[in-house]
C-alpha positions as CSV (number, residue, x, y, z in Angstrom):
1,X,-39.8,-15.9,71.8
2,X,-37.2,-14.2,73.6
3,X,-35.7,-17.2,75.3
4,X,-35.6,-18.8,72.0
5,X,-33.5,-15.9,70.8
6,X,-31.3,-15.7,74.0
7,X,-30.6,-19.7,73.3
8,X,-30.0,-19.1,69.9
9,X,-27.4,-16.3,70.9
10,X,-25.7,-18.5,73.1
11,X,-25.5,-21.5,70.4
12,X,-23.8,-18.7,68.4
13,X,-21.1,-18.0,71.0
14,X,-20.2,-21.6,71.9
15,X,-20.0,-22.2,68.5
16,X,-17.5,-19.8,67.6
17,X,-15.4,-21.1,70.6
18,X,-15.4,-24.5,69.8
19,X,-13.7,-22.9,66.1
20,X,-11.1,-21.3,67.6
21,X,-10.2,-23.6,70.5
22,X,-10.3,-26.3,67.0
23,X,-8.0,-24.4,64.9
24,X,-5.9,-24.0,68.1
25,X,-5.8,-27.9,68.5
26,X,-4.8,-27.8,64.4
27,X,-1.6,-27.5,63.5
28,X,-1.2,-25.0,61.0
29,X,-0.8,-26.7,57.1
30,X,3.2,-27.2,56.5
31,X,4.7,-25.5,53.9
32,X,4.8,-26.9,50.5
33,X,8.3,-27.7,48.8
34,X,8.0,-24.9,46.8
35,X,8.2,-22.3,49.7
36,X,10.6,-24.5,51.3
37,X,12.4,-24.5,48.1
38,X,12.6,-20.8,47.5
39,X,13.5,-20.4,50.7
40,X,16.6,-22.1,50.5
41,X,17.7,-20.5,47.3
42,X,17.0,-17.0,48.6
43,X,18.2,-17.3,51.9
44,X,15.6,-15.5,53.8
45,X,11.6,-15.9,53.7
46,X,10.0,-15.7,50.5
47,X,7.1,-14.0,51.8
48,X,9.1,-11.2,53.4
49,X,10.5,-10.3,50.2
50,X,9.4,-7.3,47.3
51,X,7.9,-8.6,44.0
52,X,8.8,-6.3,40.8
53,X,6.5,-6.7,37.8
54,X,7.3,-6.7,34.1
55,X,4.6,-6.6,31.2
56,X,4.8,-7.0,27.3
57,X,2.2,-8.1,25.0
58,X,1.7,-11.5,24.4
59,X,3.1,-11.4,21.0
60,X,6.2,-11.0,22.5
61,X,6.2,-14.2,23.8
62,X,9.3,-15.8,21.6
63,X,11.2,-12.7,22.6
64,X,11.2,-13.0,26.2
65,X,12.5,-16.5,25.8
66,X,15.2,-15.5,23.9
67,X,16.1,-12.6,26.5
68,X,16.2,-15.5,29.0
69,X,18.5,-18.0,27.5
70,X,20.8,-15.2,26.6
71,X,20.9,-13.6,30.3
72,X,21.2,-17.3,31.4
73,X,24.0,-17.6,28.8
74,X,25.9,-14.9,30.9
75,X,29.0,-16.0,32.5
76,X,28.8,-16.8,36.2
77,X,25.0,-17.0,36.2
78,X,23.7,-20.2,36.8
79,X,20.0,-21.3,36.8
80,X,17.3,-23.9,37.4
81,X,13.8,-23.7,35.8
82,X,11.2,-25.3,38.3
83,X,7.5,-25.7,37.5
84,X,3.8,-25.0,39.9
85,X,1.4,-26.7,40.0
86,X,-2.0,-26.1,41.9
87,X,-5.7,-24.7,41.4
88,X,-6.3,-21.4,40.3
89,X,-2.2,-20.4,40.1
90,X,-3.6,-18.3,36.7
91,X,-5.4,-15.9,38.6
92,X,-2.6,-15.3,41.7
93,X,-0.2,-13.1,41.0
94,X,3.3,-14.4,42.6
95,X,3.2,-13.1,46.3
96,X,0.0,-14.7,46.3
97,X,1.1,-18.1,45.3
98,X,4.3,-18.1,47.5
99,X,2.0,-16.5,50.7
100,X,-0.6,-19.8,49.7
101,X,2.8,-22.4,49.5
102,X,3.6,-20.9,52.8
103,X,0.6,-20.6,55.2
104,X,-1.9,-22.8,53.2
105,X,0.0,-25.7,52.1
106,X,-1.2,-25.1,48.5
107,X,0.9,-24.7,45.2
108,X,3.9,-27.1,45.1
109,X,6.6,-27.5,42.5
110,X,5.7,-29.6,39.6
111,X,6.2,-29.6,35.4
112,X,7.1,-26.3,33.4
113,X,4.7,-25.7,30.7
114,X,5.6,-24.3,27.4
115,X,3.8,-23.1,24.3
116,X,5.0,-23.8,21.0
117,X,5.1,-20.3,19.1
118,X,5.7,-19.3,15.4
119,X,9.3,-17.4,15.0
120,X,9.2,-17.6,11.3
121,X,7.8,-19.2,8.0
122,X,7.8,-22.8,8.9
123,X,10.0,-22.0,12.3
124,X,8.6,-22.8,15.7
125,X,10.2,-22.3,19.4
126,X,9.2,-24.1,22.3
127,X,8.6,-21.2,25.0
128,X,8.2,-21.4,28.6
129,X,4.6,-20.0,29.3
130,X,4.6,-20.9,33.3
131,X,7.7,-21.5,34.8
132,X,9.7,-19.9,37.6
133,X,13.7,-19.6,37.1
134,X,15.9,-19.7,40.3
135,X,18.5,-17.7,39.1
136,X,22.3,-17.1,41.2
137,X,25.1,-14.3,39.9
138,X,28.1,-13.5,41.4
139,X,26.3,-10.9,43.2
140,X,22.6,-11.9,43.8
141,X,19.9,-14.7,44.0
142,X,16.8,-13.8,42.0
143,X,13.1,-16.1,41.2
144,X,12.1,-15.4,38.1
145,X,8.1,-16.0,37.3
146,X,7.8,-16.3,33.7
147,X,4.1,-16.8,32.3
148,X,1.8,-16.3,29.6
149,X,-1.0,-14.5,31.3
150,X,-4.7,-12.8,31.2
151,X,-4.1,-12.6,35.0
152,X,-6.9,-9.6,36.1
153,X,-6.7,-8.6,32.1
154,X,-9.1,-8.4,29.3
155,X,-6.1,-9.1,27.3
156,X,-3.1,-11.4,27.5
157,X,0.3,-10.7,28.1
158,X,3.7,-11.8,28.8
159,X,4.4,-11.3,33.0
160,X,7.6,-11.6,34.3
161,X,7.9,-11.5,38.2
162,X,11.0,-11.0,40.2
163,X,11.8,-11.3,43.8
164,X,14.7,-10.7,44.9
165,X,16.0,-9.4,48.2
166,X,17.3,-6.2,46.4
167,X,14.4,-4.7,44.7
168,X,17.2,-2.8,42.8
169,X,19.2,-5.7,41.5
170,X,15.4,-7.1,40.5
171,X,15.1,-4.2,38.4
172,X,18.3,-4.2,36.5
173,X,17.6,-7.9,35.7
174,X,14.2,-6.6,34.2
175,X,16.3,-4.1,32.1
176,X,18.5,-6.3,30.6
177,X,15.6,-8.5,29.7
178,X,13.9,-6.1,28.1
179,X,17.5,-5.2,25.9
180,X,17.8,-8.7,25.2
181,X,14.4,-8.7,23.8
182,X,15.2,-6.1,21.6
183,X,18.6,-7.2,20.3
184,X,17.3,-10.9,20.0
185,X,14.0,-10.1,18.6
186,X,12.6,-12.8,16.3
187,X,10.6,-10.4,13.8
188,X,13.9,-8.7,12.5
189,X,14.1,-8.6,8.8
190,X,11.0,-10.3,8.6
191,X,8.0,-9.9,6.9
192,X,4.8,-10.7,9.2
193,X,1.2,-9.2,10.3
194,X,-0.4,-8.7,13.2
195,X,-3.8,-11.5,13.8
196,X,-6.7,-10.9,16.7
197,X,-6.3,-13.0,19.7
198,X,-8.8,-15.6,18.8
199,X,-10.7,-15.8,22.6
200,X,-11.0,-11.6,23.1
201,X,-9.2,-8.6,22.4
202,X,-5.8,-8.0,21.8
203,X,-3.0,-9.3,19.8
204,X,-2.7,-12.8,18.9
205,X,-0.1,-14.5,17.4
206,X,2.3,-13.4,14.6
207,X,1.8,-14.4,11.3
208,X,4.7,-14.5,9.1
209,X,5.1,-14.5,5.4
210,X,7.6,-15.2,2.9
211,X,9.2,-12.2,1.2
212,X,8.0,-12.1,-2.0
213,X,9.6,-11.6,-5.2
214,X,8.7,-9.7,-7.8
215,X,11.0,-8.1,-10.4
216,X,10.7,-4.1,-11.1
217,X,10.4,-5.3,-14.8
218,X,7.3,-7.4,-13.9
219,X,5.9,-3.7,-12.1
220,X,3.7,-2.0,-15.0
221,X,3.3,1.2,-14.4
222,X,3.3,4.3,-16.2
223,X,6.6,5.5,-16.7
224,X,8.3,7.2,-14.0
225,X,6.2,6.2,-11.6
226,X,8.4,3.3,-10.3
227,X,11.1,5.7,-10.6
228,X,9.6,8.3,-7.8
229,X,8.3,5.4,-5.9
230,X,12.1,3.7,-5.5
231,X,13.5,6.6,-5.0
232,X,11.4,7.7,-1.7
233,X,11.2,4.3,-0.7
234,X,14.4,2.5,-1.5
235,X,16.7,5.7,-2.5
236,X,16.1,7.1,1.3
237,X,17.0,4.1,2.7
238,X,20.3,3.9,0.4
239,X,21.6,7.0,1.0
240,X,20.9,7.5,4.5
241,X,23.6,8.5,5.7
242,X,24.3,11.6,3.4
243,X,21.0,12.6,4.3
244,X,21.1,12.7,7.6
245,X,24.8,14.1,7.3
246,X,23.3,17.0,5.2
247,X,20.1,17.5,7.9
248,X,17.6,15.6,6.6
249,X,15.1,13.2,7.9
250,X,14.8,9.6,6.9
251,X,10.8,8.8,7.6
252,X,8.7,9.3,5.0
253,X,5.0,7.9,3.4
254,X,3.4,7.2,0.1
255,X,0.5,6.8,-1.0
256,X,-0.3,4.8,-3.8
257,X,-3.6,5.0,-5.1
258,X,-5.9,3.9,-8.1
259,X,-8.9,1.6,-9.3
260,X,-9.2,-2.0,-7.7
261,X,-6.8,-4.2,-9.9
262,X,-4.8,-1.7,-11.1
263,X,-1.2,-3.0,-9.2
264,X,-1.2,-1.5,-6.5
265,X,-0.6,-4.5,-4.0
266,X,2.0,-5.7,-6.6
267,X,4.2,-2.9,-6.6
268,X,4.2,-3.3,-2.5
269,X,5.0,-6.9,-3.2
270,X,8.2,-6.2,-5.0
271,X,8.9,-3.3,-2.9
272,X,9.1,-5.5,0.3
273,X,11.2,-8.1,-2.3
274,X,13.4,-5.4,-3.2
275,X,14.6,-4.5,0.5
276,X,15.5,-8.3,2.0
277,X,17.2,-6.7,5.7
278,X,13.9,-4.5,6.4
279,X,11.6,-5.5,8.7
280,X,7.9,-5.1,7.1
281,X,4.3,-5.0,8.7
282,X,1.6,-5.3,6.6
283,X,-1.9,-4.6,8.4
284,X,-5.0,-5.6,6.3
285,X,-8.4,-6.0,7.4
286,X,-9.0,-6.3,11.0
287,X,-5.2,-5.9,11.4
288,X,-5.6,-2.1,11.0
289,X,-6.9,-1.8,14.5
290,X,-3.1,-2.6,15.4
291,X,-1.6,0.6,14.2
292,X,-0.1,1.8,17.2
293,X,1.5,-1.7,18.0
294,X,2.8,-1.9,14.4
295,X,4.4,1.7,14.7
296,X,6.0,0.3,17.9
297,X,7.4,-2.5,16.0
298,X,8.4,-0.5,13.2
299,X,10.2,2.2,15.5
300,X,12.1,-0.9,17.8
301,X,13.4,-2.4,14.5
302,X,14.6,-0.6,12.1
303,X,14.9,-0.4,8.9
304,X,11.2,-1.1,8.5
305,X,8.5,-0.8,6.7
306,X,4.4,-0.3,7.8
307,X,2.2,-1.3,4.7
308,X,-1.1,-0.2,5.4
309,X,-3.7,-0.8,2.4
310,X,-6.9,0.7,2.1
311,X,-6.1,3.4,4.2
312,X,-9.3,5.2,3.3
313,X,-11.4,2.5,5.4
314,X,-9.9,4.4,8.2
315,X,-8.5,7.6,7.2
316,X,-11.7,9.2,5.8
317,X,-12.1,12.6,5.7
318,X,-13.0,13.9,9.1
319,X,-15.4,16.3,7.4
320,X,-17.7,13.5,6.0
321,X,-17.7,11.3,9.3
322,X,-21.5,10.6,10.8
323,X,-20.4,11.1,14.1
324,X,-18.6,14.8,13.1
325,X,-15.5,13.5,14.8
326,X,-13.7,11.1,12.2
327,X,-12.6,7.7,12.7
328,X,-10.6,7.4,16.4
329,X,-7.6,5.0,14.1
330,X,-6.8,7.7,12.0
331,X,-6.0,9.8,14.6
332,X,-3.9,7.1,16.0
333,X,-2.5,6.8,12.5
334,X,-1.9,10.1,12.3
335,X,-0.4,10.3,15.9
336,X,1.9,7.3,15.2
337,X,3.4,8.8,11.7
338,X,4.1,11.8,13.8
339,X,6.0,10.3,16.7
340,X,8.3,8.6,14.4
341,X,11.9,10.4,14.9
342,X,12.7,12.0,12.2
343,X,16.4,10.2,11.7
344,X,14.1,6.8,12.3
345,X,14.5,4.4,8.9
346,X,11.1,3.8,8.3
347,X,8.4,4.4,5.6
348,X,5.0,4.1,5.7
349,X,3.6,2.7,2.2
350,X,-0.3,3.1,2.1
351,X,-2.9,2.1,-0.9
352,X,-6.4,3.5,-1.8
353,X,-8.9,3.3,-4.1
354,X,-10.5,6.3,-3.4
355,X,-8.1,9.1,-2.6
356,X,-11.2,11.6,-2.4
357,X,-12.1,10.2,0.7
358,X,-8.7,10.4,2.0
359,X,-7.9,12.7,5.3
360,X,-5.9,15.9,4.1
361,X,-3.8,15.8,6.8
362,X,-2.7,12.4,6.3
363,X,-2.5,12.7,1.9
364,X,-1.6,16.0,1.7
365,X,1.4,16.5,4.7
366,X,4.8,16.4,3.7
367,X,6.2,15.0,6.7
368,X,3.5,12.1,6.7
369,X,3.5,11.4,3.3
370,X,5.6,13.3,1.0
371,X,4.7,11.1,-2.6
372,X,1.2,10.5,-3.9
373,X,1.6,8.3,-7.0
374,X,-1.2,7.1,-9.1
375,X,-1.6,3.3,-10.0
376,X,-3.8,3.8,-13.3
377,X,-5.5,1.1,-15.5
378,X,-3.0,0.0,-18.1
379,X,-2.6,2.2,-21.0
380,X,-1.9,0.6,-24.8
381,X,1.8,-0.2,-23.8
382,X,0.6,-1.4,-20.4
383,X,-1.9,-3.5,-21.9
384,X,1.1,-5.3,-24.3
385,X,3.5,-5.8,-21.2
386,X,0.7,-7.5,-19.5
387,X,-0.6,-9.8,-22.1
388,X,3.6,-10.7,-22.9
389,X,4.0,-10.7,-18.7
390,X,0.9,-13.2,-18.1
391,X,1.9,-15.5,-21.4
392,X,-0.9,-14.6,-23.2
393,X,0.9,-13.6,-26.5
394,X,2.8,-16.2,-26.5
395,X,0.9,-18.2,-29.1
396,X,-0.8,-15.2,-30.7
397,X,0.5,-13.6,-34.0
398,X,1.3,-9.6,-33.6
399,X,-2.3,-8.7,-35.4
400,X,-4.0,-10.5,-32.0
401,X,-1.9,-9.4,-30.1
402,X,-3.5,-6.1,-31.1
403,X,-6.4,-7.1,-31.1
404,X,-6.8,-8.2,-27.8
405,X,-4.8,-4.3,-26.3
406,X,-7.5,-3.0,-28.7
407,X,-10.5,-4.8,-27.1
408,X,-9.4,-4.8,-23.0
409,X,-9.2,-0.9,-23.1
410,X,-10.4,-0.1,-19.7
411,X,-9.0,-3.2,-18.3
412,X,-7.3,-4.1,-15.1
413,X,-4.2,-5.5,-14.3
414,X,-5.3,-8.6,-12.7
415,X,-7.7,-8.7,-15.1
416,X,-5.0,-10.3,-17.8
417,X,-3.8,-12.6,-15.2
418,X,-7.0,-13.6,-15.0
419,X,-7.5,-13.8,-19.0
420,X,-4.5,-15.7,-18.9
421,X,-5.5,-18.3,-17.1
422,X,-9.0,-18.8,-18.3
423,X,-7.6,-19.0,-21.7
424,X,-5.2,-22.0,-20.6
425,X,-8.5,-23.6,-18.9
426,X,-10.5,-23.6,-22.1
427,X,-7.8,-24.8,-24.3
428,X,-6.8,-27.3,-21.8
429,X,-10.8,-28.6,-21.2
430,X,-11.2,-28.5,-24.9
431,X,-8.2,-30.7,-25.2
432,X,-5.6,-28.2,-27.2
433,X,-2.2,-28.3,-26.8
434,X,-1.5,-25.0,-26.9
435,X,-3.7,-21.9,-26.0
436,X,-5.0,-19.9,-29.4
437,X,-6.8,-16.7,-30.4
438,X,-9.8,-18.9,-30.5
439,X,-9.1,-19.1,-26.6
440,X,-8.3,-16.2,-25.7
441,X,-11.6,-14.9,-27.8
442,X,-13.8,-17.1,-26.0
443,X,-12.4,-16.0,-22.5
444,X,-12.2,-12.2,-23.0
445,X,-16.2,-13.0,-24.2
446,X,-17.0,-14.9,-20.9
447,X,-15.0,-12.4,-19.1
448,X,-16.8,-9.3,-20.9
449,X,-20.3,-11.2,-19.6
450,X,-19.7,-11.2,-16.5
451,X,-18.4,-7.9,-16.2
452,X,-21.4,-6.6,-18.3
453,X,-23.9,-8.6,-15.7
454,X,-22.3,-6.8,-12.6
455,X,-22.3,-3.5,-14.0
456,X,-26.1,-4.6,-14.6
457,X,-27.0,-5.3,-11.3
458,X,-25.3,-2.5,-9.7
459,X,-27.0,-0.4,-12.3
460,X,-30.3,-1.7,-11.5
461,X,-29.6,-1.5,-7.7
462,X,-28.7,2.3,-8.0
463,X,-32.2,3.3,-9.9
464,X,-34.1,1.0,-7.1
465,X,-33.0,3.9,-4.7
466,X,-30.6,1.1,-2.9
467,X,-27.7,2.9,-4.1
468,X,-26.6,6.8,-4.5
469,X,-24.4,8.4,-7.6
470,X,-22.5,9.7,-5.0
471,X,-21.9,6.6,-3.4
472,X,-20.9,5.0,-6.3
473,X,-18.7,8.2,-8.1
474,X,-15.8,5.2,-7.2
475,X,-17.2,2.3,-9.2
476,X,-15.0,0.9,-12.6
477,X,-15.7,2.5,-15.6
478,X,-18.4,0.3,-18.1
479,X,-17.4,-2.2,-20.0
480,X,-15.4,-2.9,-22.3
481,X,-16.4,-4.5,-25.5
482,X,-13.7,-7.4,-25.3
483,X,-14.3,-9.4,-28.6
């Protein structure tokens, strides 16, 4: 056995030598055009120059083109936008790819790629998303690597990687860019919300919305209530200047809160209407996990406005959380509306249904949110706008109309736009030309059964044991008898 392991030894050795006397024999791999390429438009050996990094989120995708063409729009700058091509270039960062182009032969110039991204309602942008810019000034010669990225990330992002002989000049280019992103940033004045990255965590592309309008007179509330409401959240924004002339600061919160239906989300629809230069981010469902990204937004553009409804799903009361600790995003939350300067032109305009459950510190701080105003159901004057607002007394005689105020006490707002239209169905299936009392009786009574038969259920579900009173102190009031 031991002469088998001495022979096996030797194998070993002359093996290795015949390697390296092989590689010896090999001429090393040539460099690709793209070293050969950067090489010329630096002037000195790409791989014997500094790198310096720049990161945004992903989202920010549109703005980093934008900061491009307007550095490259700069007088004496010139520029040529060259593509790579080659396995794996996701997962290199750039010295690695030009240190493979160099001493491996791999990676080699080939087509930019670009990403078509939304910029607006109905707007897109073509965007580079992996492309390197060889960029001359009067003074310097920079390579800019521009790319959409997950590169040793959980989460995507924007990477833009400079080399440049002067590490300093690199980072005054990175400067500008990020100015240029700022002043040429699409989501000014617009209204848009923040989406999950579809494939893992992080941001995903912004949505954006039309502006709605909606006309105060078309805002039912009790009276006085748009008055206060306007005047924190439009009135501030008006008369900024005096204010801060006379010491004041310009952020500031509201809370509107109420039963489901009640109007709340209308009276933010004609509040973001009512301001067309702000820029507005709504968060809704899983968008509230973006609150410190929103707040970032918010604090790079002003004016703005953060709309942030059903705050309670993450702004309970610390006292009632199961963990004794309270929900981590209303600390965020909380954080955020704090690090907002105080001469900062933003407002934060939150809804709940239950303002019980609400965090003190977040309802009951001047400072975070200085107006509390309640969105009730409809009283008897209410309940008239709405049936005139929604059509429905168009056709009826003033004695209906009556009638029907009498017989929806307790109802919603969206419940008449909902009466509304299934008055308009019946009369239309039954082959009317216009829409009666005998419709809108028949739709307040299919309406009424329906409410009648959830109210059942929940009812029945509660004295199974399925459900507390206390659980439920929140639920709508019975129901009405609607004719």
């Amino acid at each position: 056995m031991a002469d088998d392991e001495l022979d096996v030894r030797a194998f070993a050795d002359e093996f290795r030598a015949f390697m390296k006397a092989l590689q010896k024999a090999t001429p090393p791999p040539e460099p690709t055009a793209l070293a050969r390429r950067l090489n010329e438009h630096l002037g000195a050996d790409p791989g014997e120059l500094p790198v310096t990094v720049e990161s945004l989120p992903s989202y920010e995708q549109a703005n980093v083109q934008a900061a491009m063409d307007a550095y490259l729009a700069g007088d004496g700058i010139t520029a040529e936008l060259i593509g790579i091509v080659g396995s794996g270039r996701e997962h290199q960062g750039f010295a690695d790819l030009v240190d493979a182009a160099r001493k491996h032969g791999q990676y080699d110039l080939g087509a930019v790629d670009y990403a078509t991204v939304s910029v607006g309602v109905g707007k897109e942008q073509a965007c580079v998303s992996f492309g390197l810019y060889l960029i001359a000034t009067p003074e310097h010669r920079l390579a800019a690597l521009v790319r959409l990225s997950g590169h040793r990330r959980a989460v995507p992002e924007m990477l833009i990687e400079v080399m440049c002989s002067d590490a300093e000049a690199a980072r005054q280019f990175l400067r500008t860019v990020r100015e240029y992103t700022v002043r040429h940033h699409v989501c000014r004045g617009q209204v848009l919300s923040f989406e999950s990255y579809e494939y893992g965590d992080g941001i995903g592309p912004l949505r954006f919305h039309e502006r709605p309008q909606v006309d105060a007179a078309d805002v039912i509330l009790p009276a006085g209530v748009l008055d206060s409401v306007h005047r924190q959240i439009l009135g501030v924004a008006e008369h900024r200047e005096r204010l801060l002339k006379a010491g004041h600061h310009l952020k500031r919160g509201v809370v509107l809160f109420g039963p489901p239906g009640t109007g709340k989300t209308h009276t933010i629809r004609h509040l973001i209407g009512a301001q067309p230069e702000t820029t507005v981010i709504v968060l809704t469902g899983l968008g509230v996990q973006f609150i410190r990204e929103a707040c970032s937004l918010a604090r790079l553009l002003p004016p703005a406005l953060v709309v942030l409804e059903d705050v309670d799903l993450i702004a309970e009361e610390r006292t009632m959380s199961h963990l004794g600790m309270g929900n981590p995003l209303l600390f965020q939350l909380l954080n955020e509306m704090d690090g907002v300067a105080g001469d900062a032109d933003i407002a934060f305009l939150l809804t709940t249904n239950r303002l019980d459950l609400v965090e003190p510190a977040l309802a009951q701080r001047p400072g975070r949110v200085d107006l509390v105003a309640e969105v009730p159901l409809p009283d008897v004057a209410g309940r008239r706008r709405l049936l005139e607002l929604y059509g429905v007394s168009a056709h009826l005689t003033p004695d209906e109309v009556e009638r029907v105020v009498h017989a929806t006490a307790g109802a919603t707002g969206s419940f008449f736009a909902e009466l509304s239209r299934r008055a308009d169905l019946l009369a239309a299936t039954a082959g009317d030309d216009t829409t009666g009392m005998k419709h809108v009786s028949a739709a307040l009574d299919e309406l009424g059964r329906s409410r009648t038969a959830v109210s059942n259920a929940i009812a029945a579900f509660r004295s199974s044991g399925g459900l507390s009173e206390e659980a439920h102190s929140g639920a709508s009031p019975q129901p009405a008898p609607y004719v």
